[in-house]
C-alpha positions as CSV (number, residue, x, y, z in Angstrom):
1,X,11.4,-18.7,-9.2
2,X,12.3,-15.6,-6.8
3,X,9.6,-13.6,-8.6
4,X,6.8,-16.2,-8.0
5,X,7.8,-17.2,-4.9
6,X,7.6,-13.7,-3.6
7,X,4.1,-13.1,-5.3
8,X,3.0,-15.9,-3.7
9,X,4.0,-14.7,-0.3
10,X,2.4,-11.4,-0.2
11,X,-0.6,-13.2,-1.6
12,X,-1.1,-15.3,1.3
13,X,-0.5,-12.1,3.8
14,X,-3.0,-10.5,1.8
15,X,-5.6,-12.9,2.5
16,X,-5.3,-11.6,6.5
17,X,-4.0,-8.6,6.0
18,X,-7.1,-7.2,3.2
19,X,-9.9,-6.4,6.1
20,X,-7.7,-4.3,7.5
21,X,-7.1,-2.5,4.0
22,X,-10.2,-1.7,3.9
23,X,-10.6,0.0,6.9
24,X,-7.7,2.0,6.3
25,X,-8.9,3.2,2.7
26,X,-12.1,4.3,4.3
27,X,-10.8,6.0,7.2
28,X,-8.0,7.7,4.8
29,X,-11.2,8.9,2.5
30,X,-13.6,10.2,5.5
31,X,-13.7,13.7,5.8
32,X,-11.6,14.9,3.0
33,X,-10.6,18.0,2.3
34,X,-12.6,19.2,5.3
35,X,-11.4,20.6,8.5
36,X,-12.0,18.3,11.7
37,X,-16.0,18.6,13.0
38,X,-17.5,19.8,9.7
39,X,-18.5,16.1,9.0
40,X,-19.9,13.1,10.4
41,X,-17.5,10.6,11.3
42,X,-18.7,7.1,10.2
43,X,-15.2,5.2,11.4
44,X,-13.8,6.5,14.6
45,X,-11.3,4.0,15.3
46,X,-9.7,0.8,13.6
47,X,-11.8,-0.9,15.8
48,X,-15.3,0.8,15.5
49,X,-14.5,0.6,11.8
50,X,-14.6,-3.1,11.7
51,X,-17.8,-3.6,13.7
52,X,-19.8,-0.5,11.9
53,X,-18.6,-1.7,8.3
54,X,-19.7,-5.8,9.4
55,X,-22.8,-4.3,11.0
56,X,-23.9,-1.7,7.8
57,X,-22.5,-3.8,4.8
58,X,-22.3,-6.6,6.2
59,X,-19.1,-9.2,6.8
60,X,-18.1,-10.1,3.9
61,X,-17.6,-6.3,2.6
62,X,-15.2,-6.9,5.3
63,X,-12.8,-8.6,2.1
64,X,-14.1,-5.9,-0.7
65,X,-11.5,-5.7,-3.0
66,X,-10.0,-9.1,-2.5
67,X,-9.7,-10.5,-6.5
68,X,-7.5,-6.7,-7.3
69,X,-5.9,-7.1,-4.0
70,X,-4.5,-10.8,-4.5
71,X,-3.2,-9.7,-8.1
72,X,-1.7,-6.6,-7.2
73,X,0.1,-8.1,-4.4
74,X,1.4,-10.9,-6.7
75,X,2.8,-8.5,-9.4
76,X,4.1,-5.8,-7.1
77,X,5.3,-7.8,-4.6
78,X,6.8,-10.7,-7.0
79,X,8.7,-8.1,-8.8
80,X,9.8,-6.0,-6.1
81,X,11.0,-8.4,-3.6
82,X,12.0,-10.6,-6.6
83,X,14.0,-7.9,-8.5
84,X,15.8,-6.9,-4.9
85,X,16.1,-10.4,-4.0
86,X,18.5,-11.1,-6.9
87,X,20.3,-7.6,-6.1
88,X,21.0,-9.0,-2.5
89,X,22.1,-12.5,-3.9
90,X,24.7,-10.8,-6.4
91,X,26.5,-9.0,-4.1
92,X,24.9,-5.4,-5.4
93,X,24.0,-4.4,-2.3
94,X,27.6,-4.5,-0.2
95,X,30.4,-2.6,-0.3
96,X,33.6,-4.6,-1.3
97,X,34.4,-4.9,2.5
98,X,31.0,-6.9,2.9
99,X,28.9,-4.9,4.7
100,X,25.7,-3.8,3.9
101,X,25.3,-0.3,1.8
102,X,22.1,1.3,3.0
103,X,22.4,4.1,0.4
104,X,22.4,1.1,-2.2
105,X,20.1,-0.3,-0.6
106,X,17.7,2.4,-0.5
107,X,18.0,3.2,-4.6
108,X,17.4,-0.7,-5.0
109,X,14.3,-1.0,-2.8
110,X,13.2,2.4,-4.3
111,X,13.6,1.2,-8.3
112,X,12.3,-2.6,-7.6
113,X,9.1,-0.5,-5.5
114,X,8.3,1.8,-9.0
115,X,8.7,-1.0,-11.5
116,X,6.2,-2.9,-9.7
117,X,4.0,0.0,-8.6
118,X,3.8,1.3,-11.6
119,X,2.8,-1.7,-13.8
120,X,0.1,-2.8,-11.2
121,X,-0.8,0.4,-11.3
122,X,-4.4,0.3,-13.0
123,X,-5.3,-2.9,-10.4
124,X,-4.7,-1.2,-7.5
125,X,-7.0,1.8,-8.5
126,X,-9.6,-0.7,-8.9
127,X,-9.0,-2.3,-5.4
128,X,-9.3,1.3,-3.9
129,X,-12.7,1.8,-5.8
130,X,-14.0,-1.4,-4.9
131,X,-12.8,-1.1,-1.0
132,X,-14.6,2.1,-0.5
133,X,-17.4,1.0,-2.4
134,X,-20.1,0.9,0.9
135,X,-24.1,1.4,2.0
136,X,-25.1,5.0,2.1
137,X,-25.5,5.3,5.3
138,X,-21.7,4.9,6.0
139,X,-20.2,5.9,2.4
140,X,-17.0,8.2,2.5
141,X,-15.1,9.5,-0.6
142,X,-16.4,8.9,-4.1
143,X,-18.7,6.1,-4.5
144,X,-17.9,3.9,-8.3
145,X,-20.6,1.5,-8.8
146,X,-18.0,-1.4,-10.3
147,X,-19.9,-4.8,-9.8
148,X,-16.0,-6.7,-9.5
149,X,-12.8,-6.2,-11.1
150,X,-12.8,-7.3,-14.8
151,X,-16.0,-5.1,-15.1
152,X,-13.9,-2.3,-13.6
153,X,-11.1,-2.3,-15.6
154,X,-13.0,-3.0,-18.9
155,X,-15.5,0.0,-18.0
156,X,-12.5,2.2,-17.5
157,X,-10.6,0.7,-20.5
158,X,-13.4,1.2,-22.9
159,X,-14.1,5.0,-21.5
160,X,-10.8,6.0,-21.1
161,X,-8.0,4.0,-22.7
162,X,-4.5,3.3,-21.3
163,X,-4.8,6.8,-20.1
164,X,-7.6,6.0,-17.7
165,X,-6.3,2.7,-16.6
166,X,-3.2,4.4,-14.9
167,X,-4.8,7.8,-13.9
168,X,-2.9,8.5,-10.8
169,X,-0.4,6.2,-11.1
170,X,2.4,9.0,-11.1
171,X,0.6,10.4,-7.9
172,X,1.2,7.4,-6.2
173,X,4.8,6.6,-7.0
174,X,6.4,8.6,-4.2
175,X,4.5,6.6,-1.8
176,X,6.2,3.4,-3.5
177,X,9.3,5.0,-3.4
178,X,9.4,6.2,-0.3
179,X,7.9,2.7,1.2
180,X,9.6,0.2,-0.2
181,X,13.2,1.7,0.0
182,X,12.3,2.2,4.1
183,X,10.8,-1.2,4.2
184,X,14.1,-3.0,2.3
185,X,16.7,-1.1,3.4
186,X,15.1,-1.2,7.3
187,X,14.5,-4.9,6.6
188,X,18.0,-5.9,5.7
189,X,19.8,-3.5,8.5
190,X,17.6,-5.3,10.5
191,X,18.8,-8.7,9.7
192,X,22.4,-8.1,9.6
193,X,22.3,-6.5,13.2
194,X,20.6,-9.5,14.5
195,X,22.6,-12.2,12.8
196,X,25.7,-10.1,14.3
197,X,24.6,-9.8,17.5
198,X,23.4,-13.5,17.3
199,X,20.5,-13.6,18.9
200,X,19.0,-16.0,16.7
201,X,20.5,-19.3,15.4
202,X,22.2,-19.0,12.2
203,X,19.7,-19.2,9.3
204,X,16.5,-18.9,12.1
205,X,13.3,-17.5,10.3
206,X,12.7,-16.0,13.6
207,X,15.2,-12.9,12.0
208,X,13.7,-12.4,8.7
209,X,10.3,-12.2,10.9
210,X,11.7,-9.8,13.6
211,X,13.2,-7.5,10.7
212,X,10.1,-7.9,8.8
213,X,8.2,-6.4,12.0
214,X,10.6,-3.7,12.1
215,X,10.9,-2.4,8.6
216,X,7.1,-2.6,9.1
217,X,6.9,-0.2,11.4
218,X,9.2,1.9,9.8
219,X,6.8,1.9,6.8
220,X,4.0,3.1,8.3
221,X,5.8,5.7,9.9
222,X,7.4,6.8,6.9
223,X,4.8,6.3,4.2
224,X,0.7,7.4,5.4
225,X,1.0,10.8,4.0
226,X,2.2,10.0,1.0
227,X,-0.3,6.6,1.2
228,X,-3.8,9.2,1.7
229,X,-2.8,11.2,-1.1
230,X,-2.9,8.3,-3.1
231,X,-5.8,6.9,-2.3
232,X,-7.8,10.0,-2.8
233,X,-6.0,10.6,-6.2
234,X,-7.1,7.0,-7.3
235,X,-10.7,7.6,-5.6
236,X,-11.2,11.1,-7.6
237,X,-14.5,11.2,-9.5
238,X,-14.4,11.7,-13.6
239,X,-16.2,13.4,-16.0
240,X,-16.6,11.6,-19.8
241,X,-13.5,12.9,-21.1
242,X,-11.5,10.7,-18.0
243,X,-10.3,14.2,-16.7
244,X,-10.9,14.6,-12.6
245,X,-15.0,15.9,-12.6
246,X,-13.6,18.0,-9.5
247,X,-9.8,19.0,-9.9
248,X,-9.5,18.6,-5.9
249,X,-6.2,17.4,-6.5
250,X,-4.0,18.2,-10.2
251,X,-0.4,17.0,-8.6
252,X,0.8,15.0,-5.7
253,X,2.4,18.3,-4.8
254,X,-0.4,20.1,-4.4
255,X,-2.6,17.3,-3.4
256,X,-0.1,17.5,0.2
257,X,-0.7,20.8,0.2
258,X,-4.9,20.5,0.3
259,X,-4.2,17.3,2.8
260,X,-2.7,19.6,5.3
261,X,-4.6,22.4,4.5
262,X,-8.2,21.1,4.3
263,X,-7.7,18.8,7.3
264,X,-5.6,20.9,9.8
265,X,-2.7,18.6,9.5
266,X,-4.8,15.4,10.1
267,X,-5.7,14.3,6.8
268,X,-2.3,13.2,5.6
269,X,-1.8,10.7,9.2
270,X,-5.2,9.3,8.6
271,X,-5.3,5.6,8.8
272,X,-2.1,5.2,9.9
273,X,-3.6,2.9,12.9
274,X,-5.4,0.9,10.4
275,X,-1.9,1.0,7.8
276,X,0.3,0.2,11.1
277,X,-2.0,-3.1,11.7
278,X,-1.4,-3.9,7.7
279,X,2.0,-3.5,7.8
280,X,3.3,-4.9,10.8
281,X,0.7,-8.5,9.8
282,X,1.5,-8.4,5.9
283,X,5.4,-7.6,6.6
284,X,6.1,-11.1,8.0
285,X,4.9,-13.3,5.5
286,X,6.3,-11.8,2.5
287,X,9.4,-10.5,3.9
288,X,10.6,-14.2,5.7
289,X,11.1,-15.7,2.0
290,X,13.2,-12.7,1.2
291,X,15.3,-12.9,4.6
292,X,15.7,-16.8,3.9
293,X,16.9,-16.1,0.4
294,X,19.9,-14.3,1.1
């Protein structure tokens, strides 16, 4: 019931919370790999990014994406926060004096992050195709011509194999692992400070959303380099064979290293206003069933 429940949360923050993912691929996309003035910049802000993507594509591109979006939130997110829900509620998490062991909590957040990452894996390099996907006029990145997400995956499936289906999914592991152990481990310090400090009634959802806002911050903070350099792994174009059709990028190591180097230090921060904004709305309403759980 924890896993489902969970799913479920982050599905219904995703329905808010997926405009705002789209923005943030596009703006992580534009201009990469080139140094800052040497391109036109179609998305200035968050803001101007909303009104030039509902003016150009219209809307509705506004929720690109949504179908892979909704799924890979429920499998992520159901076993991620359902796998280090049941760590909290067993006592794996403390130290035998009771209080909370951030370096346990950490590996748990971390582990729970890759399982679910990692299986979801081939859904959200489909959601990344599809939220970049835009007119002409205002295209950044690669540009797939996938007409939804069963077509996607079947394309890829049948060109490709299992290989295709998670191509980057090891380049985007660190930015699981480096995410969710911040987000849990800030989450539940979080909690435990304000339920000592008591400046909530016992049991109030106003702490899990208060820590939720927190840890979501944290997140950002911690995670948008590492987030960039996977959505430009998952964006690369392919040749037939499924291998990258310009090898911009052949390890997350070295795809850092371009980030910083191609963009003057920018490229790896880019969208973090858009990613702050996702974070800080998503965090909330998939975090309050995990803070009421324990």
């Amino acid at each position: 019931m924890d896993f489902l429940m969970s799913g479920l949360a982050a599905c219904g923050a995703c329905l808010f919370t997926n405009p705002l993912e789209v923005v943030k691929t596009r703006m992580q996309l534009q201009g990469e790999l080139r140094a800052p003035g040497t391109y036109q910049r179609h998305y200035r802000n968050v803001f101007h990014a909303f009104i030039t993507i509902g003016k150009v594509d219209g809307p509705a591109a506004l929720q690109k994406g949504l179908a892979p979006a909704l799924l890979y939130q429920f499998l992520m997110n159901g076993i991620r926060l359902g796998t280090y829900g049941l760590a909290e509620a067993g006592g794996y998490l403390h130290t035998a004096e009771g209080a909370l062991s951030r370096p346990r909590s950490a590996a748990a957040g971390a582990l729970a992050g890759v399982m679910g990452a990692y299986l979801g894996s081939p859904i959200y390099m489909v959601k990344t195709h599809l939220q970049a996907q835009a007119a002409s006029e205002i295209a950044v990145g690669h540009q797939y011509k996938h007409q939804g997400m069963f077509q996607a995956l079947s394309e890829i499936g049948q060109k490709h194999g299992l290989v295709g289906l998670w191509r980057g999914a090891l380049g985007g592991l660190p930015r699981v692992i480096i995410g969710s152990s911040t987000q849990l481990c800030t989450f539940s310090s979080t909690k435990d400070l304000i339920t000592q400090w008591e400046i909530f009634p016992p049991q109030s959802w106003k702490v899990a959303l208060v820590a939720a806002m927190v840890s979501g911050i944290a997140v950002v903070l911690a995670m948008t380099p590492f987030d960039v350099v996977s959505t430009r792994l998952y964006n690369q174009p392919t040749d037939a064979q499924g291998k990258n059709e310009v090898p911009m990028y052949s390890a997350t190591s070295r795809s850092v290293s371009a980030s910083l180097l191609g963009t003057k230090d920018v490229g790896v921060v880019k969208g973090q206003t858009g990613h702050q904004l996702f974070e800080v709305t998503q965090d909330p309403g998939r975090n309050i069933l995990l803070g009421t759980q324990s």
